[in-house]
C-alpha positions as CSV (number, residue, x, y, z in Angstrom):
1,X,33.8,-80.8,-60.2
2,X,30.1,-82.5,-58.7
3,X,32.6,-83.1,-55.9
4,X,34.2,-80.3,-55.0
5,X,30.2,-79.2,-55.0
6,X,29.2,-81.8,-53.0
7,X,31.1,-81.2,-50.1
8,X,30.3,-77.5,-50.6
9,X,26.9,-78.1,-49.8
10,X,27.8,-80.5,-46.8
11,X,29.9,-77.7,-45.6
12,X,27.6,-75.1,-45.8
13,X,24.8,-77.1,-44.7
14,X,26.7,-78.2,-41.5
15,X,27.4,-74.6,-41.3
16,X,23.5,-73.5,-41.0
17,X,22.7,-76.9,-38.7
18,X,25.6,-75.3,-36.0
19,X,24.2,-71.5,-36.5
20,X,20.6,-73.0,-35.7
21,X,20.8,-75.9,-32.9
22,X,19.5,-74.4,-29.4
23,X,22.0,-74.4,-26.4
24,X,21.8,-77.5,-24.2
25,X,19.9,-76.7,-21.2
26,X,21.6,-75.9,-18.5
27,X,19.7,-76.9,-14.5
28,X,19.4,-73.4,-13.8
29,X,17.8,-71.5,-16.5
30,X,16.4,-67.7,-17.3
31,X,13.0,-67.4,-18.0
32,X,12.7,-67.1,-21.9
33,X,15.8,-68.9,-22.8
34,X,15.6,-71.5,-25.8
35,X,17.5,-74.5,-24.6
36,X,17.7,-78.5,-25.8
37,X,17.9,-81.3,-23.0
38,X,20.0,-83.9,-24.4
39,X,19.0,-87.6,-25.0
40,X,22.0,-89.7,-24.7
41,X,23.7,-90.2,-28.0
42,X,23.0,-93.7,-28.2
43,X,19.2,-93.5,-28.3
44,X,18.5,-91.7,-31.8
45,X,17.9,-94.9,-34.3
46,X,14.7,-93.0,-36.1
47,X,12.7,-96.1,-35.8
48,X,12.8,-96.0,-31.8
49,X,9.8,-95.1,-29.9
50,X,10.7,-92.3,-27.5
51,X,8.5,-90.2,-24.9
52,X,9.1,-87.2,-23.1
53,X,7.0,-86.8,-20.1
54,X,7.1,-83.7,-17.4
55,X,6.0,-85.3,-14.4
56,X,4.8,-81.6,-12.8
57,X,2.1,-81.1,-15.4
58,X,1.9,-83.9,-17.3
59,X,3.4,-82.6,-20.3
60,X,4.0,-85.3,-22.8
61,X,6.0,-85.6,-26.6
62,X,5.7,-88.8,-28.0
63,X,7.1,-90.1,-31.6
64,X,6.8,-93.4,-33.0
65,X,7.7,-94.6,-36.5
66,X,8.9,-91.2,-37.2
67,X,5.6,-89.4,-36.5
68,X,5.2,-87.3,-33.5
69,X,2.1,-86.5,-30.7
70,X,2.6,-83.5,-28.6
71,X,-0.2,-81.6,-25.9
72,X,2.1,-78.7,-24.8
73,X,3.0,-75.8,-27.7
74,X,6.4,-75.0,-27.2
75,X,8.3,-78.2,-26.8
76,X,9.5,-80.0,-30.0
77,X,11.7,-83.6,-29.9
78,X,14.8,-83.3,-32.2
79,X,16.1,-86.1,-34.5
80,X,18.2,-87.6,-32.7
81,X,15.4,-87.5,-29.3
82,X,16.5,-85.0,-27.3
83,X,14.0,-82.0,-25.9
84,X,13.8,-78.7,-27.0
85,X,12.1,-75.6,-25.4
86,X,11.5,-72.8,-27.9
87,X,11.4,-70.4,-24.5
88,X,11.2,-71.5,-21.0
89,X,8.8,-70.3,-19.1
90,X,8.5,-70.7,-14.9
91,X,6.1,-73.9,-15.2
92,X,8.6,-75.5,-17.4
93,X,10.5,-75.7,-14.0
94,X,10.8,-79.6,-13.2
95,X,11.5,-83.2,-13.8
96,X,11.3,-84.5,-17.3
97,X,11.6,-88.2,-17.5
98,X,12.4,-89.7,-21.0
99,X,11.4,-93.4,-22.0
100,X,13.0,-95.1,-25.1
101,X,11.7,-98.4,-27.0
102,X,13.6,-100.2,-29.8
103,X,11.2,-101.2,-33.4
104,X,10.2,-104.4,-31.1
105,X,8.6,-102.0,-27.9
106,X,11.8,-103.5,-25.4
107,X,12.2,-100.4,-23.4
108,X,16.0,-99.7,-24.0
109,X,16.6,-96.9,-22.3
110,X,15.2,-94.5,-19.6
111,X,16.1,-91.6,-17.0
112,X,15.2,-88.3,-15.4
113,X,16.5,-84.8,-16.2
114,X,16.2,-81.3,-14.1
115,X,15.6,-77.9,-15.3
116,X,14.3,-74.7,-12.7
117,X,13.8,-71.8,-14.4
118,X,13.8,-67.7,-12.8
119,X,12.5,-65.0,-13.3
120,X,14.8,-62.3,-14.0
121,X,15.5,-60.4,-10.9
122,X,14.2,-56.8,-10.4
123,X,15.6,-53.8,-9.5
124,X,15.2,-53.5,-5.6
125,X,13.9,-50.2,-3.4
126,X,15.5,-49.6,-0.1
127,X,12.5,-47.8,2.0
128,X,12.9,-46.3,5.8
129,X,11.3,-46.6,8.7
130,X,12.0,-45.1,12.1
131,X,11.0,-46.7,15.1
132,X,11.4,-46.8,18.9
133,X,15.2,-45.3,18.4
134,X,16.0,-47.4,16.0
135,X,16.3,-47.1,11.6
136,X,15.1,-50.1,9.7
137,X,16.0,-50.1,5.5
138,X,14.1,-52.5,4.0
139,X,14.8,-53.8,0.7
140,X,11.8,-54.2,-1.6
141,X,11.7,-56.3,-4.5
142,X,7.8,-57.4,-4.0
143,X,6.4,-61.1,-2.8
144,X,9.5,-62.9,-5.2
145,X,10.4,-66.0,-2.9
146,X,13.6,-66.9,-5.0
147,X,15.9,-64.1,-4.5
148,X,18.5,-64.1,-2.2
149,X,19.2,-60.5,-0.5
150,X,22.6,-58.6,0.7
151,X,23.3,-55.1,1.9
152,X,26.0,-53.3,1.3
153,X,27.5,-50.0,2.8
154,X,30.2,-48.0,0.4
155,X,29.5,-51.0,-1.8
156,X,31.2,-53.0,1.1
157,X,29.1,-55.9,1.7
158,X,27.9,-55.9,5.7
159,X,25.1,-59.0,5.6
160,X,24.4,-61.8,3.5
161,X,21.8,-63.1,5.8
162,X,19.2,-63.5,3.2
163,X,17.3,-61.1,5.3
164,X,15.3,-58.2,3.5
165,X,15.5,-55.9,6.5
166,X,18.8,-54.2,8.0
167,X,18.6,-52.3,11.4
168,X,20.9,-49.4,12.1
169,X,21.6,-47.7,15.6
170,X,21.1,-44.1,15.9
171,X,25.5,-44.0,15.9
172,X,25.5,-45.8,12.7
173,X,22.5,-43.3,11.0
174,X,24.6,-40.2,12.0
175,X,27.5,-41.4,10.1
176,X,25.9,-40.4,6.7
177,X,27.0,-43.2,4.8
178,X,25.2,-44.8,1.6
179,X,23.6,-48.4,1.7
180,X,22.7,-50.6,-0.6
181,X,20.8,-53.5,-1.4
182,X,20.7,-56.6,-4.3
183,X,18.5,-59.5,-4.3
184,X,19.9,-62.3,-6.7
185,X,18.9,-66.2,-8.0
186,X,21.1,-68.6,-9.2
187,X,20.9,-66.6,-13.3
188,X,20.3,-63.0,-12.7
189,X,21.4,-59.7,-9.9
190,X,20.1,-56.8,-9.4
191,X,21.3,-53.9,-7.5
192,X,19.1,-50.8,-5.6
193,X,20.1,-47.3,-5.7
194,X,22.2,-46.4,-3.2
195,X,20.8,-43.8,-0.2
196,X,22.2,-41.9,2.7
197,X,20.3,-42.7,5.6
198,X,21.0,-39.2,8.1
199,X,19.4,-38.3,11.3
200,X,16.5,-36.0,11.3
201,X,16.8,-32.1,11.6
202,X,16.0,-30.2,14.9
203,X,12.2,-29.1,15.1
204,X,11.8,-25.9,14.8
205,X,9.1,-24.3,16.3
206,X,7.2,-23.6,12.8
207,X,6.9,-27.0,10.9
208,X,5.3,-27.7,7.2
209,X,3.5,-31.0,7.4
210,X,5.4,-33.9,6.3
211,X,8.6,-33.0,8.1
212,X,10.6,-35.3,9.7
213,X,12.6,-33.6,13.1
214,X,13.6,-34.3,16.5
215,X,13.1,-32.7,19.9
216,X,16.1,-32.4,21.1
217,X,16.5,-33.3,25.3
218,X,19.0,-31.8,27.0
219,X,22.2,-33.2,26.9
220,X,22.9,-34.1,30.8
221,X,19.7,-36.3,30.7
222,X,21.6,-39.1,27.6
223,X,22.0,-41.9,30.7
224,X,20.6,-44.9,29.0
225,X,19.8,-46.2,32.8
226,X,17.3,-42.6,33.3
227,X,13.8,-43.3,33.1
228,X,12.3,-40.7,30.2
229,X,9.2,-39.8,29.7
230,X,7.5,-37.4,26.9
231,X,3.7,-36.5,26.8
232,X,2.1,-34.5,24.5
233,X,-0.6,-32.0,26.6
234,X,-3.2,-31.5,23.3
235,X,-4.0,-35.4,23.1
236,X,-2.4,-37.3,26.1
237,X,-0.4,-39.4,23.5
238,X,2.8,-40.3,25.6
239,X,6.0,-42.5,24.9
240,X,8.0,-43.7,28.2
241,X,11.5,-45.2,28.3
242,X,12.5,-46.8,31.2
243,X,15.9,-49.2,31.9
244,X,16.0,-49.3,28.2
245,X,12.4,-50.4,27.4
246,X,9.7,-48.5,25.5
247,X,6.6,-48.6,27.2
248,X,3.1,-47.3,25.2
249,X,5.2,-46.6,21.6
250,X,2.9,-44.3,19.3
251,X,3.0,-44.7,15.6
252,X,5.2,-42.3,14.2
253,X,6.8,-41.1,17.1
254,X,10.2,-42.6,18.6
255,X,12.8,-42.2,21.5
256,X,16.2,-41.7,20.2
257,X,18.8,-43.0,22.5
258,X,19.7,-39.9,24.3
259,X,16.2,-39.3,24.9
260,X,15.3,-36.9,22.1
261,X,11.8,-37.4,20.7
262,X,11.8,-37.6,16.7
263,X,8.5,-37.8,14.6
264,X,8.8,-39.7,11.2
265,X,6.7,-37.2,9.3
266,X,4.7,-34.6,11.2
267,X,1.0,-33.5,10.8
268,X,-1.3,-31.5,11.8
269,X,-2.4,-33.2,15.0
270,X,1.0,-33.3,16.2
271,X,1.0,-29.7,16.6
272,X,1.0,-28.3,21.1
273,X,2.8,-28.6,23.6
274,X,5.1,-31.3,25.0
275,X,6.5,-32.7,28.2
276,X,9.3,-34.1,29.0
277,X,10.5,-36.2,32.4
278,X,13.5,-37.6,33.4
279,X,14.4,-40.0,36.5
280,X,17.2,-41.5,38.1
281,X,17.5,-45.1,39.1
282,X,15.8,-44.2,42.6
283,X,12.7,-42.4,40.7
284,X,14.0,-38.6,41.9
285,X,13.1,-36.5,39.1
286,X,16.3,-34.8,37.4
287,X,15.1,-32.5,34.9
288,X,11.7,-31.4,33.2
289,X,10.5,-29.2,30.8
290,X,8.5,-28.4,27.9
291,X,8.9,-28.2,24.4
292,X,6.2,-26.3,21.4
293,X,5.9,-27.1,17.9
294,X,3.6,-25.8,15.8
295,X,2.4,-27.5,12.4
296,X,1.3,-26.2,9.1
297,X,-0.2,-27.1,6.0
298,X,1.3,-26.0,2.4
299,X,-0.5,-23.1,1.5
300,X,-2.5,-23.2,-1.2
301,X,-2.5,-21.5,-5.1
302,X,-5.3,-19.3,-4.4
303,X,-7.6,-17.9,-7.2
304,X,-8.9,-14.2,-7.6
305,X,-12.9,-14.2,-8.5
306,X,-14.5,-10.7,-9.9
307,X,-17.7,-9.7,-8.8
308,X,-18.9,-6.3,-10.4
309,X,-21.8,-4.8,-8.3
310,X,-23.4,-1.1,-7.6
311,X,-20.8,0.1,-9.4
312,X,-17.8,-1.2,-8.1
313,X,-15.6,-4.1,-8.3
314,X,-15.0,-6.8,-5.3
315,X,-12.2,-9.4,-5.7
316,X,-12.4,-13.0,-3.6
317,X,-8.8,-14.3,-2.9
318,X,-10.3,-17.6,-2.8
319,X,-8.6,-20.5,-1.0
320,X,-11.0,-22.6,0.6
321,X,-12.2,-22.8,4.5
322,X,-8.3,-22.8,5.1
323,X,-8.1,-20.2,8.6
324,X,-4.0,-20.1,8.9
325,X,-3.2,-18.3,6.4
326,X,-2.4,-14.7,5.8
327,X,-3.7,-12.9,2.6
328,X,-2.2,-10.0,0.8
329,X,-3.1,-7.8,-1.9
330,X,-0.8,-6.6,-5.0
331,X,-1.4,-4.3,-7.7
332,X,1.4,-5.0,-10.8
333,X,4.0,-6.6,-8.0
334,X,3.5,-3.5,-5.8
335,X,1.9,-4.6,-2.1
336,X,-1.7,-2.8,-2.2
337,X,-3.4,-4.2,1.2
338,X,-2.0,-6.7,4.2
339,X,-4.9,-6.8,6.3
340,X,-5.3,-10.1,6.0
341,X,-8.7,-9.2,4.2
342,X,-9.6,-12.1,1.4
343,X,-11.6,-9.3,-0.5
344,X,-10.2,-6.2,-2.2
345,X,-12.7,-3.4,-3.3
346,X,-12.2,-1.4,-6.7
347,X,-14.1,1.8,-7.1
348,X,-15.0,1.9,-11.1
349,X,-12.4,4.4,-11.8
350,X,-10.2,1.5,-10.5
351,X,-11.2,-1.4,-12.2
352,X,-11.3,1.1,-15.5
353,X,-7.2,1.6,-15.4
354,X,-6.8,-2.2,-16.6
355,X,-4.4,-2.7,-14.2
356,X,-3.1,-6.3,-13.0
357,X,-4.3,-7.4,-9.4
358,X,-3.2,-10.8,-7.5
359,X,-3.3,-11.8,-3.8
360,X,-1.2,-14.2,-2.1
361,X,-1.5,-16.3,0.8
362,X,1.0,-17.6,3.5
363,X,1.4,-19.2,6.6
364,X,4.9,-19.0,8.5
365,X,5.9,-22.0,6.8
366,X,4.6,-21.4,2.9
367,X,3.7,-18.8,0.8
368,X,1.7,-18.9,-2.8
369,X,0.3,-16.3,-5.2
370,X,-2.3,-16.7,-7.3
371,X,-2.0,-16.0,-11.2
372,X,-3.1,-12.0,-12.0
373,X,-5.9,-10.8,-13.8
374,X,-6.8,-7.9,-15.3
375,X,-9.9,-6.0,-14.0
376,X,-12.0,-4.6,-16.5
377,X,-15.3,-2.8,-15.6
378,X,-18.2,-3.7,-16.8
379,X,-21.7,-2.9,-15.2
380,X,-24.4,-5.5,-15.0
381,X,-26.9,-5.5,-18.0
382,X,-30.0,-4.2,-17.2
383,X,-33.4,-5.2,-18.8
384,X,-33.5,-2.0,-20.4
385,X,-30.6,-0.8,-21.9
386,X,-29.5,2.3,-23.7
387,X,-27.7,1.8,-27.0
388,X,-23.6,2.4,-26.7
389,X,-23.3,0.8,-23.3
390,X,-21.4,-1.8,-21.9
391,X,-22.7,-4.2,-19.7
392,X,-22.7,-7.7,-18.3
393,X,-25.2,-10.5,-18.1
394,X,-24.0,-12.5,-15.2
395,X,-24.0,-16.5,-15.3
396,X,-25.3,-18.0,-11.8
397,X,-22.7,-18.7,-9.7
398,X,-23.3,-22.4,-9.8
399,X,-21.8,-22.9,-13.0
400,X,-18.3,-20.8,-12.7
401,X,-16.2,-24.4,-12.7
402,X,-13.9,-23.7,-15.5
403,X,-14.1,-27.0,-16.6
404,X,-17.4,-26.8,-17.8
405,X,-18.8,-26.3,-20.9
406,X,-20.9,-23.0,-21.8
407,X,-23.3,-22.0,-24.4
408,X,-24.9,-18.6,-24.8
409,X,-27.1,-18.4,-28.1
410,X,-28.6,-15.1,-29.3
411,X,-33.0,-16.6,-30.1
412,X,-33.3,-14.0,-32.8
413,X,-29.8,-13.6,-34.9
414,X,-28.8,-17.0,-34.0
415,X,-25.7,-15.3,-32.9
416,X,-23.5,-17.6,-30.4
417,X,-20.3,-17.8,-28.2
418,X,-19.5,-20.9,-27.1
419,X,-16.6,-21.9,-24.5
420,X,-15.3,-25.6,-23.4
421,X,-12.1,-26.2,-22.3
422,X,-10.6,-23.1,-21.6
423,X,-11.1,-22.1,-25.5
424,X,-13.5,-19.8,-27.1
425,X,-15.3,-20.1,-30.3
426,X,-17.6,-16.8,-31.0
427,X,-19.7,-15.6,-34.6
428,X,-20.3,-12.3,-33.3
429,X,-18.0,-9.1,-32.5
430,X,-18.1,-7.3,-29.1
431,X,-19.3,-10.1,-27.0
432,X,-17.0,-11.7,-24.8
433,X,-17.3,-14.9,-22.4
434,X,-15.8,-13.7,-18.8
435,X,-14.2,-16.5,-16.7
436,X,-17.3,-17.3,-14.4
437,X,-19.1,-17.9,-17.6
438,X,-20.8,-14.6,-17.4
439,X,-21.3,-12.7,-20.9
440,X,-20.2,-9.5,-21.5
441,X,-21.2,-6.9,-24.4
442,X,-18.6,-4.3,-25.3
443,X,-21.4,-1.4,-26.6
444,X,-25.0,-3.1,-26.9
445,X,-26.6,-1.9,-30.1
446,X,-30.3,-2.3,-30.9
447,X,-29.8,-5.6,-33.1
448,X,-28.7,-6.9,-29.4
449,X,-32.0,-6.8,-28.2
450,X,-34.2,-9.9,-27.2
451,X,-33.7,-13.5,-25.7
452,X,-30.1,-15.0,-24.7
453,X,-30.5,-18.7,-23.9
454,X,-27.3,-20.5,-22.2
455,X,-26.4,-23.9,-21.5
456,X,-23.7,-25.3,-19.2
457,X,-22.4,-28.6,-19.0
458,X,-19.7,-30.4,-17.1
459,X,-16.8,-32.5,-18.3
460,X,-19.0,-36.1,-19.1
461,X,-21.6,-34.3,-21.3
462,X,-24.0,-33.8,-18.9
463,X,-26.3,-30.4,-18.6
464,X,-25.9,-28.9,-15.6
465,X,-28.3,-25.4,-15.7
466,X,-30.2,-23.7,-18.5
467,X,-31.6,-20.8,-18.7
468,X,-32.4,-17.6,-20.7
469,X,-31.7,-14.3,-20.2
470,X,-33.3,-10.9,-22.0
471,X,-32.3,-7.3,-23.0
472,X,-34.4,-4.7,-24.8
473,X,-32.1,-1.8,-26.4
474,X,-32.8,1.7,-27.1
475,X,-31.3,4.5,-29.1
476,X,-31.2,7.8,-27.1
477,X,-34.0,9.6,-26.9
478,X,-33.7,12.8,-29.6
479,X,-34.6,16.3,-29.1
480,X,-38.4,17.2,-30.0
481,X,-39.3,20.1,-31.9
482,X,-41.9,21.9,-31.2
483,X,-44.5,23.6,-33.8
484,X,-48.1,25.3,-33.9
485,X,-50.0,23.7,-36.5
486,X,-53.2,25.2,-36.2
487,X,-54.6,28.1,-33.5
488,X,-56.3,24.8,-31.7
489,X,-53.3,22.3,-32.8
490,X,-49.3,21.4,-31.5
491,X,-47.8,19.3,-32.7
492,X,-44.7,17.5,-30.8
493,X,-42.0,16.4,-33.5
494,X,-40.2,13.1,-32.7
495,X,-38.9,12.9,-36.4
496,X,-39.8,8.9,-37.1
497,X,-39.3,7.1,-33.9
498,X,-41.5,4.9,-33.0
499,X,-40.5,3.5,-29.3
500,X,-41.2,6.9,-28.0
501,X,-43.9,8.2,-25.6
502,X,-45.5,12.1,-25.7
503,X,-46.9,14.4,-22.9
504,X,-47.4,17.8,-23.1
505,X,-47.4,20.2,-20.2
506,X,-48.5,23.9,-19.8
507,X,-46.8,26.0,-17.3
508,X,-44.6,23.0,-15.9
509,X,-47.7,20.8,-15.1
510,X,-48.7,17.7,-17.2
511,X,-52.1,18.1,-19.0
512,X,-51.7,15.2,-21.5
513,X,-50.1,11.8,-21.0
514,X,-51.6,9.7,-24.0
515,X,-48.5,9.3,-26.4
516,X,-49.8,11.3,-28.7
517,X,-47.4,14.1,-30.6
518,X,-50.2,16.3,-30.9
519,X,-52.4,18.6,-28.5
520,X,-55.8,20.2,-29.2
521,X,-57.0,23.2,-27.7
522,X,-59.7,25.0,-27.9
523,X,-60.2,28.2,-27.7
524,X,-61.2,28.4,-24.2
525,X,-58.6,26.3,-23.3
526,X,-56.1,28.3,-24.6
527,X,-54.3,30.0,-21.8
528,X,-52.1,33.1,-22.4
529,X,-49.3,34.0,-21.9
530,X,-48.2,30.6,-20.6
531,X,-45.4,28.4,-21.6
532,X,-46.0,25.0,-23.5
533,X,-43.3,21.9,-23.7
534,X,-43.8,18.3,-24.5
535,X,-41.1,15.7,-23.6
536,X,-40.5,12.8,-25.8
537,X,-39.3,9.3,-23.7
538,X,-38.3,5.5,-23.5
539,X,-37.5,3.5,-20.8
540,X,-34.1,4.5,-20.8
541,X,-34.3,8.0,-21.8
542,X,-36.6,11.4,-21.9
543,X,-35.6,15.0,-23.6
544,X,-38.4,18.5,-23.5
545,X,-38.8,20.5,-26.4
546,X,-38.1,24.5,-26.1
547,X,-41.4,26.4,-24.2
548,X,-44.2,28.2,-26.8
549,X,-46.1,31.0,-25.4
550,X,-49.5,31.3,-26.8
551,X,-50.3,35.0,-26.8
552,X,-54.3,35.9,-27.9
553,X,-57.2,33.9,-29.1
554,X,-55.8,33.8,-32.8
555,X,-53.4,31.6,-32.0
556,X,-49.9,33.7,-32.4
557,X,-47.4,32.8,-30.8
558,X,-44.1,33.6,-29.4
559,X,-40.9,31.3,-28.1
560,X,-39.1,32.0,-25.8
561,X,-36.3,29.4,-27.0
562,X,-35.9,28.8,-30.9
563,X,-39.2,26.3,-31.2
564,X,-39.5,25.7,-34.9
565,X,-43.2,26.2,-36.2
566,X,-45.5,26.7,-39.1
């Protein structure tokens, strides 16, 4: 039975040793591979001396009498001698000599083993570039100096030339086919994507920037003998092709064999008038003519600003110092104004329907709108104000970036709104934060009044204005009532306000402005039969009591409205 145990456990032992031992190393190796450089079998009596030595860094393992001396983590020496790399890494590329000694120090053994290890190969990029008639792919695979490149067309493979570039005649391009590159090392491949190289459009006479097109030349000129020449009036830039040779090339701009003029990607500059030239052998010129192209920009998302004065509403289609482009008004989808006008005017009873407004803006090339708003009127807050309104205290125009951070802070409630990011955070009902920063009251009320400090930052932190701001609210001005008192005594009754000034007027002319309800007469300054008011006021209001007749010296009197009196 210990036997039949036994050889279990050499089995199973044997079984984990085989699961376990690294592959032998192969010359060529991929980077991160575990691998074992053999010693030769005869070489792995324990009590041997044996040293490992890389002769590219110096790199040693050394074991003697069973113990072992290492500098480089990652390398370990089996039992029986041999070399093993836990993962190979590029500077493990090399010769590795090994040196073995018997228990005396005879050297019994010695020789020289050869790893080089890759990287893995990446996926290549097959980039274009037009030039002087002729298409270039290049295959990209960065400054690796181990791979091998090939290129393929309809997965056919055309050139093994180890060559990273692959030219193409204008006949070959206009075949629409898909190439290919790979790049490869002795342990890994990798293949591009593959791309259909075709021949550029025909300009059009409206281009958007970036475009790649050809002039085409008239078809009798092709004669690869003629000599051609193209000049572009705005700038003088000129290309000239005579008995096949390109004289004065431009970046960007290239002769096709037939003479046609092709730009790689258009721009701005680009855009005039051009020439074109053609000659026979003797120098007699056979044909010439001109050709126009005009470039464009994308148009930009414009933005709609508000500003609320006098009454009425202006919007800004804003899209910078741009002068190409068109602008349009609409009002919910419907086409309001084309007059190529950046502002739009809203009378009050406009801006009050809460209807949405955008503009867009194009050139003959693009066309973008810019998101709507809804207009809202709201007139700008006065000092004074008179309780019920609504009104607006405007932010400096400075700080309207929407990505800064705003702050406005009521001094004597403590009441704030507070905006950052787009998002509002508010303690107080009926005041809003508009979009330029501005803050808006939807029906002031006398708590309102006082100081409004506000803070704006930008996106690091930083403050960028602060300021404060003040409003002083008043209730509407009531109705006075009018009594007589006394025959030398009236008395102008403003009930229990106390923000409201009194003058008193006989006939229509003022005869007392101290703010006092009450007016003493005498008896010679009593004057019959004439009418008597005073007016109650605040800054933002004024009412006048019914008229009081004083009739005789007694002091009776008579009204000629319903004047209360005692």
């Amino acid at each position: 039975m210990s036997c039949q145990y036994s050889l279990l456990f050499l089995f199973l032992s044997g079984f984990t040793t085989a699961i376990t031992v690294a592959e032998i190393c192969k010359t060529e190796l991929l980077e991160g591979t575990s691998c074992t450089i053999k010693l030769p079998t005869g070489n792995t009596d324990k009590s041997n001396e044996i040293k490992w030595a890389h002769l590219s860094s110096e790199a040693v393992v050394h074991r003697k009498n069973g113990k072992m001396r290492k500098n480089t983590p990652g390398l370990t020496m089996e039992e029986d001698g041999s070399l093993t790399f836990e993962s190979v890494s590029l500077k493990n590329s090399g010769n590795y000599t090994y040196t073995v000694f018997n228990a005396e120090g005879t050297q019994i053994d010695a020789g020289e083993k050869e790893i080089k290890v890759y990287a893995n190969a990446p996926k290549p990029t097959v980039k274009i570039n037009k030039k002087y008639g002729i298409t270039t792919l290049t295959c990209d695979f960065g400054e690796r100096t181990d791979l091998t490149v090939s290129w393929y067309k309809e997965e056919m493979i055309i050139q093994n030339e180890n060559n990273p570039n692959l030219l193409l005649t204008s006949a070959q391009v206009q075949e629409n086919k898909p190439y290919s590159c790979s790049v490869s090392n002795p342990v890994s491949k990798e293949q591009s994507d593959s791309i259909t190289v075709s021949f550029s459009e025909i300009c059009k006479t409206d281009l958007l920037e970036g475009t790649s097109c050809t002039i085409k030349l008239p078809t009798k000129n092709t004669d690869k003998s003629y000599e051609i020449r193209w000049i572009h009036r705005s700038s003088d830039d000129r290309i000239h092709r005579k008995n096949g040779k390109i004289r004065k090339p431009i970046p960007g701009l290239t002769m096709e064999e037939d003479g046609s003029l092709t730009f790689e990607s258009v721009s701005l500059k680009n855009s005039g008038n051009y020439t074109y030239s053609v000659f026979n052998y003797e120098g007699t010129e056979l044909d010439a003519g001109e050709k126009e192209i005009k470039v464009y920009a994308n148009a930009p998302k414009p933005t709609v600003k508000i500003n609320n004065e006098d009454g009425n509403a202006t919007l800004t289609c804003d899209f910078g110092d741009r002068t190409d482009l068109t602008v349009s008004w609409y009002k919910e989808d419907n086409i309001i104004q084309n007059e190529n006008n950046p502002n739009l005017l809203l009378t009050s009873a406009q801006a009050q329907e809460n209807k949405l407004y955008f503009c867009s803006v194009s050139n003959p090339v693009s066309k973008e709108k810019s998101d709507s708003i809804t207009v809202s009127f709201s007139e700008i807050c006065k000092t004074e104000q008179l309780e019920g309104t609504s009104c607006t205290i405007k932010l400096p125009t400075k700080n309207t970036d929407k990505s800064n951070e705003i702050t406005w802070t009521h001094l004597s409630s403590g009441d704030f709104i507070h905006w950052k990011n787009g998002k509002i955070r508010k303690n107080t009902p009926g005041l809003t934060m508009e979009e330029d920063g501005s803050l808006t009251f939807e029906s002031v009320r006398l708590k309102n009044s006082g100081r409004y400090r506000y803070s704006v930052f930008n996106n690091e932190g930083t403050q960028l204005d602060a300021g404060e701001k003040e409003i002083k609210v008043y209730a509407k001005a009531p109705k006075p009532n009018l009594t007589f008192q006394v025959v030398t005594m009236l008395s102008c009754d403003i009930g229990n306000h106390t923000d409201l000034a009194v003058s008193w007027y006989v006939d229509g002319k003022i005869i007392q402005n101290e703010k006092k309800p009450v007016l003493l007469l005498t008896s010679a300054q009593i004057q019959k039969n004439k009418p008597y008011t005073c007016t109650a006021s605040n800054p933002v209001s004024s009412m006048e009591s019914d008229s009081m007749t004083l009739t005789h010296e007694t002091g009776s009197q008579s009204s000629e409205e319903s004047s209360s009196y005692t």
